[in-house]
Backbone atoms as SQL, in Angstrom:
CREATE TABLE atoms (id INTEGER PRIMARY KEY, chain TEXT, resi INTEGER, resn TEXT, atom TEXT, x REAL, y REAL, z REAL);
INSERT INTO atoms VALUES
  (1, 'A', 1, 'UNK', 'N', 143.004, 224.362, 143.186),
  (2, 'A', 1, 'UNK', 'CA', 143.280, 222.934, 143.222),
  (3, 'A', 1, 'UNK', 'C', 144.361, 222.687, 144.276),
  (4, 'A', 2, 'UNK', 'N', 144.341, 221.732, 144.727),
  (5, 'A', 2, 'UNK', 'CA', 145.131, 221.780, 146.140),
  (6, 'A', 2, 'UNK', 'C', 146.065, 220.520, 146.267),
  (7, 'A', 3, 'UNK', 'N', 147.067, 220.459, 146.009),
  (8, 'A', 3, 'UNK', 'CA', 147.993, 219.516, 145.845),
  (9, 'A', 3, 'UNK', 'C', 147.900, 218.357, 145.392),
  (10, 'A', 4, 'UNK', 'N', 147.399, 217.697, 146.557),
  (11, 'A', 4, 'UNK', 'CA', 146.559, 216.532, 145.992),
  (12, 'A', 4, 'UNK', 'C', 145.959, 215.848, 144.936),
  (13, 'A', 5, 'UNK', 'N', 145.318, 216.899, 144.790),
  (14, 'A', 5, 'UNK', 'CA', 144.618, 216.414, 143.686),
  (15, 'A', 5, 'UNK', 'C', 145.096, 216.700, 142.422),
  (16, 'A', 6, 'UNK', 'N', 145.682, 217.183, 142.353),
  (17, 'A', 6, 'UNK', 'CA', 147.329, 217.600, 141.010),
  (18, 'A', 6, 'UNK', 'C', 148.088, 216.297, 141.180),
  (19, 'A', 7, 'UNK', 'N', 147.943, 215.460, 142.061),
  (20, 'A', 7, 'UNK', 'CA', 149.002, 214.125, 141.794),
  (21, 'A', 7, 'UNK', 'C', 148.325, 213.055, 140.992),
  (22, 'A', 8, 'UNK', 'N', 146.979, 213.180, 141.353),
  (23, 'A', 8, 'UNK', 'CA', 146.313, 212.043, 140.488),
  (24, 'A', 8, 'UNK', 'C', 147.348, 211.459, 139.294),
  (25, 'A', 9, 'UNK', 'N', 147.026, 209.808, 139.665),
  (26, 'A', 9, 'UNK', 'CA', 147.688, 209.530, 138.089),
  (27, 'A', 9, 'UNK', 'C', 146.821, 208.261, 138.002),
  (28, 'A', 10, 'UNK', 'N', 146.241, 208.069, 136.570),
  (29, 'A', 10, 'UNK', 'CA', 145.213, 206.725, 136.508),
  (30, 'A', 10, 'UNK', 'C', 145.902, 205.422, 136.370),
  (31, 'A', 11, 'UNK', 'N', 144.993, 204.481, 137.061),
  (32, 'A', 11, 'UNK', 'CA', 145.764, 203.449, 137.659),
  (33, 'A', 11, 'UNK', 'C', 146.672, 202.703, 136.439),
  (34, 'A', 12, 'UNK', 'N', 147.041, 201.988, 136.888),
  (35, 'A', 12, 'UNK', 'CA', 148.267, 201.143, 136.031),
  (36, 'A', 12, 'UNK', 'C', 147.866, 199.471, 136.125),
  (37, 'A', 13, 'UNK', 'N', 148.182, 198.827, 135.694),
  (38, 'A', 13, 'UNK', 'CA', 148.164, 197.440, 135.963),
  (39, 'A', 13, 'UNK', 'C', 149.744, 197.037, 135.825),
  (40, 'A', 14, 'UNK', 'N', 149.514, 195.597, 136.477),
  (41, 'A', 14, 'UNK', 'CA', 151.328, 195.071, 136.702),
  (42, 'A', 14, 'UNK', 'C', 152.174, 195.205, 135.368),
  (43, 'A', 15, 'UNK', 'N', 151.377, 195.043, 134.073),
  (44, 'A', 15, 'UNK', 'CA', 152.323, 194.783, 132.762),
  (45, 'A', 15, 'UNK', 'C', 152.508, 196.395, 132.572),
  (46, 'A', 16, 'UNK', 'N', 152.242, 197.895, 133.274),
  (47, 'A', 16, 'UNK', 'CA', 152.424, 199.151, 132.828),
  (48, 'A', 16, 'UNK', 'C', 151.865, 199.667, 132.268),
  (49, 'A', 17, 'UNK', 'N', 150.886, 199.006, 131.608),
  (50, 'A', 17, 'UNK', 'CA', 149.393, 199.227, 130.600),
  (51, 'A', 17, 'UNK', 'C', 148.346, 199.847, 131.788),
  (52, 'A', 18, 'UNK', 'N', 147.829, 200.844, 130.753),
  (53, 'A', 18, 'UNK', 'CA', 146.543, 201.868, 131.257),
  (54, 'A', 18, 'UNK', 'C', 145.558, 200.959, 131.859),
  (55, 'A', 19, 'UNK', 'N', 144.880, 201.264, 132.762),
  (56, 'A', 19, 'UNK', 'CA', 143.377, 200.118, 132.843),
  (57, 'A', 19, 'UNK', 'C', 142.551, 200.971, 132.412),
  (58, 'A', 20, 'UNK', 'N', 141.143, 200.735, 132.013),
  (59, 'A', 20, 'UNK', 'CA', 140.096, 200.843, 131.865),
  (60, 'A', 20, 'UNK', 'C', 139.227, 200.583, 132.772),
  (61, 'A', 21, 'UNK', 'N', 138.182, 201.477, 132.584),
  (62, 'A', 21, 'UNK', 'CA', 136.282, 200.666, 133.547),
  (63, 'A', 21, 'UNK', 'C', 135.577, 200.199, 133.001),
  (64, 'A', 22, 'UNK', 'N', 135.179, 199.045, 133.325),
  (65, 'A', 22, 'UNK', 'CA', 133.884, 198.405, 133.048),
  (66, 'A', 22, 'UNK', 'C', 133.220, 198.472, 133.973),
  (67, 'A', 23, 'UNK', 'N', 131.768, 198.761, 133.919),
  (68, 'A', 23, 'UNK', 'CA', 130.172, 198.552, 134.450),
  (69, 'A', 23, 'UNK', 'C', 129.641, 197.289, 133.724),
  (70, 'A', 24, 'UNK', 'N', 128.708, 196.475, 134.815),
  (71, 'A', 24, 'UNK', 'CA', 127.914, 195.663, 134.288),
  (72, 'A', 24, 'UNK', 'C', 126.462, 195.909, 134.980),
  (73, 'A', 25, 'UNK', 'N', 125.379, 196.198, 134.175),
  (74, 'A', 25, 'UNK', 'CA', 124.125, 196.569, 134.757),
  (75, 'A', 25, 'UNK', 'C', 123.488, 195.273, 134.871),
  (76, 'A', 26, 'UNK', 'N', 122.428, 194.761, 135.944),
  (77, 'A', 26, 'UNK', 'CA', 122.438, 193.712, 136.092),
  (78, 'A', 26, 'UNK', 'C', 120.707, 193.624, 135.713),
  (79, 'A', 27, 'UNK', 'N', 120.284, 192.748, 134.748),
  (80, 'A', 27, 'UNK', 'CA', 118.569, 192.320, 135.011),
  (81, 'A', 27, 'UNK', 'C', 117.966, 190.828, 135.450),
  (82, 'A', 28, 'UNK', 'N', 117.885, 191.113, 136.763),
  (83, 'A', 28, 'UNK', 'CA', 117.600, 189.706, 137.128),
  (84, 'A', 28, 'UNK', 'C', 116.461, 189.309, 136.943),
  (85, 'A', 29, 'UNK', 'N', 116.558, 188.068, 136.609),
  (86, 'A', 29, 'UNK', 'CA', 114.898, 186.803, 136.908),
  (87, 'A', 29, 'UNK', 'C', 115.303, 186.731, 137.993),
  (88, 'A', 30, 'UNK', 'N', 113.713, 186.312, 139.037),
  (89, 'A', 30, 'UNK', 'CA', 113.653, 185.587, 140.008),
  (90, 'A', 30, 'UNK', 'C', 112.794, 184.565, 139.571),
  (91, 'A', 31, 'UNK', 'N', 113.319, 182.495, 139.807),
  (92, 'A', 31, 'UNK', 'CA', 112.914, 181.838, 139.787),
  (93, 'A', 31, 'UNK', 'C', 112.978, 180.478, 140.560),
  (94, 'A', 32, 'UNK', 'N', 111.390, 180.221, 140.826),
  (95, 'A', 32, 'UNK', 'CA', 111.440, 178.888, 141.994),
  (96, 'A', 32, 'UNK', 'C', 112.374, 178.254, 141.371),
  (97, 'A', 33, 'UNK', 'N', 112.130, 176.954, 142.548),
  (98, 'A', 33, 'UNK', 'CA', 112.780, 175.880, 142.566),
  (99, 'A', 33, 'UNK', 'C', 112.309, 174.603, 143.178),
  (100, 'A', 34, 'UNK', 'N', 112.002, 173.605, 142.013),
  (101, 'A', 34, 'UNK', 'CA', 110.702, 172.535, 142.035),
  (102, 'A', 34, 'UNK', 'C', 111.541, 171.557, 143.107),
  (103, 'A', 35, 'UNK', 'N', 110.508, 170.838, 143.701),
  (104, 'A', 35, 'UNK', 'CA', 110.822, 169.806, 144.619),
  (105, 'A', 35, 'UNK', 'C', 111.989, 168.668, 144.181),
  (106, 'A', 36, 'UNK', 'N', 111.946, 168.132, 142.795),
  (107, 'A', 36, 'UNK', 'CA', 113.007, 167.506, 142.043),
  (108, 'A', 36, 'UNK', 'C', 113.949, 168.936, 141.802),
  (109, 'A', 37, 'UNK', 'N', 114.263, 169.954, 142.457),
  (110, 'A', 37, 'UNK', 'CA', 115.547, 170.038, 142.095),
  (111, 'A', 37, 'UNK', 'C', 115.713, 170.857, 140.870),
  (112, 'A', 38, 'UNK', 'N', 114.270, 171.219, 140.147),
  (113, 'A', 38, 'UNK', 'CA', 114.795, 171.554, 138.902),
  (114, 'A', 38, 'UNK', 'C', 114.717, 173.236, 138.965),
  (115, 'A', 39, 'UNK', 'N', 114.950, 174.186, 137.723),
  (116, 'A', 39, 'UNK', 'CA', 114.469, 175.440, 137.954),
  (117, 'A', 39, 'UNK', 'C', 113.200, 175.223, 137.605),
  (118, 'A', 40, 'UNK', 'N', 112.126, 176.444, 137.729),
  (119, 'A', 40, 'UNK', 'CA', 110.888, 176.125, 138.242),
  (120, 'A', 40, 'UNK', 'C', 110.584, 177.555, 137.332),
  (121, 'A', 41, 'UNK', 'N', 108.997, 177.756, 138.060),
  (122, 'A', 41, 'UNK', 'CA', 108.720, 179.255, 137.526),
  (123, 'A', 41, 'UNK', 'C', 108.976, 180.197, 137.650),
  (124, 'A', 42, 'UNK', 'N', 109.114, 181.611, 136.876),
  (125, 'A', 42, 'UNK', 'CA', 109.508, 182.402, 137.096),
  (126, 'A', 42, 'UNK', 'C', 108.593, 183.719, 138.233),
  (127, 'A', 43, 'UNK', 'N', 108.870, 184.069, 139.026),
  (128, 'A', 43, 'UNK', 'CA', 108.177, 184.568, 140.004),
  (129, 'A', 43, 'UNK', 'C', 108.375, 185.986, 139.629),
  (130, 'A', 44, 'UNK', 'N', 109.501, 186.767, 139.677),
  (131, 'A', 44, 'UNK', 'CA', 109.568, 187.855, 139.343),
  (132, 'A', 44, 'UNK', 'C', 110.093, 188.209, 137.770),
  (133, 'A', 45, 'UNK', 'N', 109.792, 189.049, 136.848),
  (134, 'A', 45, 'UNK', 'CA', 110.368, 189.108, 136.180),
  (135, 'A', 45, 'UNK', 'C', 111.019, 190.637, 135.554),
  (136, 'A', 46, 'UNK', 'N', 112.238, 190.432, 135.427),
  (137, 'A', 46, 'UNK', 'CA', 113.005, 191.836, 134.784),
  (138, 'A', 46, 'UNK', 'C', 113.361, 193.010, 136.096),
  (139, 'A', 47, 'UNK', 'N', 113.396, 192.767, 137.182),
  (140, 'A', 47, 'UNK', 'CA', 113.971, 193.725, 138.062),
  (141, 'A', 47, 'UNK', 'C', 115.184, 194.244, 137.787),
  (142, 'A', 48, 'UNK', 'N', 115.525, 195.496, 137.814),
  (143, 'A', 48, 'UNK', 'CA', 116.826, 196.187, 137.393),
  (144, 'A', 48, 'UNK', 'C', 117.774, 196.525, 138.498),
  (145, 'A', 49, 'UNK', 'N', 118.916, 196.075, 138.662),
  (146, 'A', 49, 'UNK', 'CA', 119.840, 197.113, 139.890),
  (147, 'A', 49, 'UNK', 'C', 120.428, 198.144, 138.895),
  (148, 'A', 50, 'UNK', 'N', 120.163, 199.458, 139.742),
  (149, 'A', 50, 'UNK', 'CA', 120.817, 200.752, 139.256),
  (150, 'A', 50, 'UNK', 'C', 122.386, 200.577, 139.582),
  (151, 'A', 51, 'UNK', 'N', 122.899, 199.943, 140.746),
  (152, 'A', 51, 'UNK', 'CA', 124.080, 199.816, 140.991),
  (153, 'A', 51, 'UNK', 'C', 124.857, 199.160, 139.941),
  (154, 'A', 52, 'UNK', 'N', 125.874, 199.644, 138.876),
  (155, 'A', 52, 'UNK', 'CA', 126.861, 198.503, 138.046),
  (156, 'A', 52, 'UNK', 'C', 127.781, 197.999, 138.895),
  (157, 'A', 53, 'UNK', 'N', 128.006, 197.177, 139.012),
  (158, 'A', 53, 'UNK', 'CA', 129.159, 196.238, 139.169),
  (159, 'A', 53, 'UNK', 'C', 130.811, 196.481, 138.091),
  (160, 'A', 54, 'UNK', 'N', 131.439, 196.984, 139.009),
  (161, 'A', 54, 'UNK', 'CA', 132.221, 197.596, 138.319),
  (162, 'A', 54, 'UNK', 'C', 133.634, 196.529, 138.987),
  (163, 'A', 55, 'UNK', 'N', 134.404, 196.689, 137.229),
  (164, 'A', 55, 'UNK', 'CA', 136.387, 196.286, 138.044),
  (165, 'A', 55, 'UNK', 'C', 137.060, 197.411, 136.607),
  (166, 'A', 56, 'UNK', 'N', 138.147, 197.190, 137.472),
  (167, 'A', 56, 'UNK', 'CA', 139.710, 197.636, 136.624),
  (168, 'A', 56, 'UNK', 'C', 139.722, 196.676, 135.650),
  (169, 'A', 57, 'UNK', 'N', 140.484, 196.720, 134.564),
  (170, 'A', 57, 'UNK', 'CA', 140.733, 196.180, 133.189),
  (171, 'A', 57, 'UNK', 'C', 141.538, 196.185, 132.687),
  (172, 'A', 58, 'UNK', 'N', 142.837, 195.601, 132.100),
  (173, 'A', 58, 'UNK', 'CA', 143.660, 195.828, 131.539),
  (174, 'A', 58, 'UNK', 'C', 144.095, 195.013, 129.717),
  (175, 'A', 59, 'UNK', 'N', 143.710, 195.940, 128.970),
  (176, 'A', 59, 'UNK', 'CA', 142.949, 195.144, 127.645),
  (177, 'A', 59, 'UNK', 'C', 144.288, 194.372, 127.055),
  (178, 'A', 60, 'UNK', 'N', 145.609, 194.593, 127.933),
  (179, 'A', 60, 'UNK', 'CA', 147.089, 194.479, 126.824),
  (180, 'A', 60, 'UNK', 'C', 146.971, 192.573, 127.731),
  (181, 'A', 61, 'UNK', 'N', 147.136, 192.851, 129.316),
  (182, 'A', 61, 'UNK', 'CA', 147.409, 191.494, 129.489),
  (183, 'A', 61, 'UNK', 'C', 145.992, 190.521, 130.421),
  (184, 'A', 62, 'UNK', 'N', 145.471, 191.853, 130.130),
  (185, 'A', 62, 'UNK', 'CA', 143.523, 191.163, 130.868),
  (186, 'A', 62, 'UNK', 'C', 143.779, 190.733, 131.786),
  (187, 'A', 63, 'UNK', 'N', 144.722, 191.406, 133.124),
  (188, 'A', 63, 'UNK', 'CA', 144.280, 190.959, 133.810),
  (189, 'A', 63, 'UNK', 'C', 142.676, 192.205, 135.153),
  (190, 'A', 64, 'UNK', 'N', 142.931, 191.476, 135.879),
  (191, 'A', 64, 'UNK', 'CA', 141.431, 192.637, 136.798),
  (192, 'A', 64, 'UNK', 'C', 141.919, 192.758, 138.161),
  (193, 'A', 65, 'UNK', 'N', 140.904, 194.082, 138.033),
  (194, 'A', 65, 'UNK', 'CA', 141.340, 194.899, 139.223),
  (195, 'A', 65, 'UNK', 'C', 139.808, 195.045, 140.374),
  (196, 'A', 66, 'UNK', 'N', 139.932, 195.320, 141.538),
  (197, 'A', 66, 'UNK', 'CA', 138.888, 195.970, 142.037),
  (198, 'A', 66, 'UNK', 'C', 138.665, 197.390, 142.040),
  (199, 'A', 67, 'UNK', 'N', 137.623, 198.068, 141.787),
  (200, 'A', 67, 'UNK', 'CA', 137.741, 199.393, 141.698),
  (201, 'A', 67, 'UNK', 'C', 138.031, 200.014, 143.074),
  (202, 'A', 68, 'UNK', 'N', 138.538, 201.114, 143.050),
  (203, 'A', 68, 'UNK', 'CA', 138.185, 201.562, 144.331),
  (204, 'A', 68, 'UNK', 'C', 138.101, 203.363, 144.373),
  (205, 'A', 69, 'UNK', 'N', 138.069, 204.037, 145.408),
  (206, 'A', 69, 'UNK', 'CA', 137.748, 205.952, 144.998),
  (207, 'A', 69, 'UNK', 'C', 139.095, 206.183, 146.142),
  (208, 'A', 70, 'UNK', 'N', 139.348, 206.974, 145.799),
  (209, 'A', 70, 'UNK', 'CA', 140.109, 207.872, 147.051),
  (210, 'A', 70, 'UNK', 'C', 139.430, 209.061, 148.032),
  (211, 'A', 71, 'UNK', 'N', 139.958, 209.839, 148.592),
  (212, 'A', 71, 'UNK', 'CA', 139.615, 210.878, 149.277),
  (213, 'A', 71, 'UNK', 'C', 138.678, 211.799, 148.290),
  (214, 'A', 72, 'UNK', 'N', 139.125, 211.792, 147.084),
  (215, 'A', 72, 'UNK', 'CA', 138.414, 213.196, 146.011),
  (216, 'A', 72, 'UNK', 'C', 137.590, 212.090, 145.468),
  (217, 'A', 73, 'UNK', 'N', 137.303, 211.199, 145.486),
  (218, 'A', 73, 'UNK', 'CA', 136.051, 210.118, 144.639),
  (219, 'A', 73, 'UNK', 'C', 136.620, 209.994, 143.626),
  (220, 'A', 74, 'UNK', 'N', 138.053, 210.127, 143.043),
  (221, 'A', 74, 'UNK', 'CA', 138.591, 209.420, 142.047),
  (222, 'A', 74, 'UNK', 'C', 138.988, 207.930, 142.150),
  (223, 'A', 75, 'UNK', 'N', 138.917, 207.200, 140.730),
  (224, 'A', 75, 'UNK', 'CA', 138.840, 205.869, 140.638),
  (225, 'A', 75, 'UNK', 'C', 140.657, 205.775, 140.588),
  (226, 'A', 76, 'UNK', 'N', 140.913, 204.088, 141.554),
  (227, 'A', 76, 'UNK', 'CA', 142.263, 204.242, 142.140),
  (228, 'A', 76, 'UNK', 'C', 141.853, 202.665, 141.791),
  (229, 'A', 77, 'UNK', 'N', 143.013, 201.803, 141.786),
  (230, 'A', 77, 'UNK', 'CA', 143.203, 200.740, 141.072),
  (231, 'A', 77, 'UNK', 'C', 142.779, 199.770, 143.100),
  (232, 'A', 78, 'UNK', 'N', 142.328, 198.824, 143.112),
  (233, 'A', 78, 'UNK', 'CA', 142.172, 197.737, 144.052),
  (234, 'A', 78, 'UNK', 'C', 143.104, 196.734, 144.165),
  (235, 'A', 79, 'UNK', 'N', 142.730, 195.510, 144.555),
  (236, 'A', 79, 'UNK', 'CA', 143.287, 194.424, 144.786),
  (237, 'A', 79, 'UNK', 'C', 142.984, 193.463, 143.628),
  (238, 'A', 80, 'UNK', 'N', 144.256, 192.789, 143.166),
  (239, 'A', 80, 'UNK', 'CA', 144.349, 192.467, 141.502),
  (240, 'A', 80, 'UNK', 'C', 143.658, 190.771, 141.422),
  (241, 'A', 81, 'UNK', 'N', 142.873, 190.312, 140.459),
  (242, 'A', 81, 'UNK', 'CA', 142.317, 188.956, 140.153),
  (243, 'A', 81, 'UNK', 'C', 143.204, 188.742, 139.123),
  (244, 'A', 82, 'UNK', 'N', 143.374, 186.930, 139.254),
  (245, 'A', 82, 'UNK', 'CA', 144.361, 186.480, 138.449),
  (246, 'A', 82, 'UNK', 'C', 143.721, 186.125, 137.348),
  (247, 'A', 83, 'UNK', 'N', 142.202, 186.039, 137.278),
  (248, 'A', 83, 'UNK', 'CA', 141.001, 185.766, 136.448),
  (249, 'A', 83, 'UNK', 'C', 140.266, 186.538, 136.344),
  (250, 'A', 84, 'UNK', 'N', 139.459, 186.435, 135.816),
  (251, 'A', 84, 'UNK', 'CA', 137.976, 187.481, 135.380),
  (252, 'A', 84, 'UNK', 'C', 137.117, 187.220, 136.842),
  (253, 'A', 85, 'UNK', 'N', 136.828, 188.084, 137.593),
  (254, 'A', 85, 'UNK', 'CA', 136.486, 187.678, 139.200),
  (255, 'A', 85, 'UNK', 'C', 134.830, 187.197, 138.582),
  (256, 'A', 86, 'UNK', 'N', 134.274, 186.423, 139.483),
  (257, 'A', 86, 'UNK', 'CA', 132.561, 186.336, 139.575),
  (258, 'A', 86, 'UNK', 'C', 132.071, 186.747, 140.648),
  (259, 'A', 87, 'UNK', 'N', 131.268, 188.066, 139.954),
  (260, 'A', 87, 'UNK', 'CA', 130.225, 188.705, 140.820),
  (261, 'A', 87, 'UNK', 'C', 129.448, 187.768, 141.664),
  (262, 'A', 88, 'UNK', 'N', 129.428, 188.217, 142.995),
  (263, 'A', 88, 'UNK', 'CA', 128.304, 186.876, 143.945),
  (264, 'A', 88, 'UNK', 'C', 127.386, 187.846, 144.417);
């Protein structure tokens, strides 16, 4: 093991509290969209992304993190949301 990677320490959030990971697996509808504007039919249905959508967590003062990896692909705390971010 080579220095480095003996320093690891899991991320923190601002209140000093541990974070956690969350994944969110995503199953989308795909659906038109009628000339008035409205939702419409459904064209595709139940496609899966294998990719989760992942943030940092902090369950004491909730607030969120972006995930991010380092050099060894360990999970390292991101850039902090003052809210629950929305996936786009």
């Amino acid at each position: 093991m080579t220095p480095s990677e003996a320093e690891y320490q899991r991320p923190m959030c601002h209140c000093g509290h541990e974070l956690v990971l969350f994944e969110e697996y995503v199953n989308e509808m795909c659906k038109a969209i009628t000339e008035q504007g409205k939702i419409g039919t459904t064209l595709k249905r139940g496609f899966f992304k294998n990719e989760p959508r992942r943030t940092l967590r902090c369950l004491k003062c909730r607030n969120y993190y972006d995930v991010g990896f380092d050099e060894h692909n360990r999970v390292v705390r991101g850039r902090k949301h003052s809210v629950r971010r929305v996936h786009a």
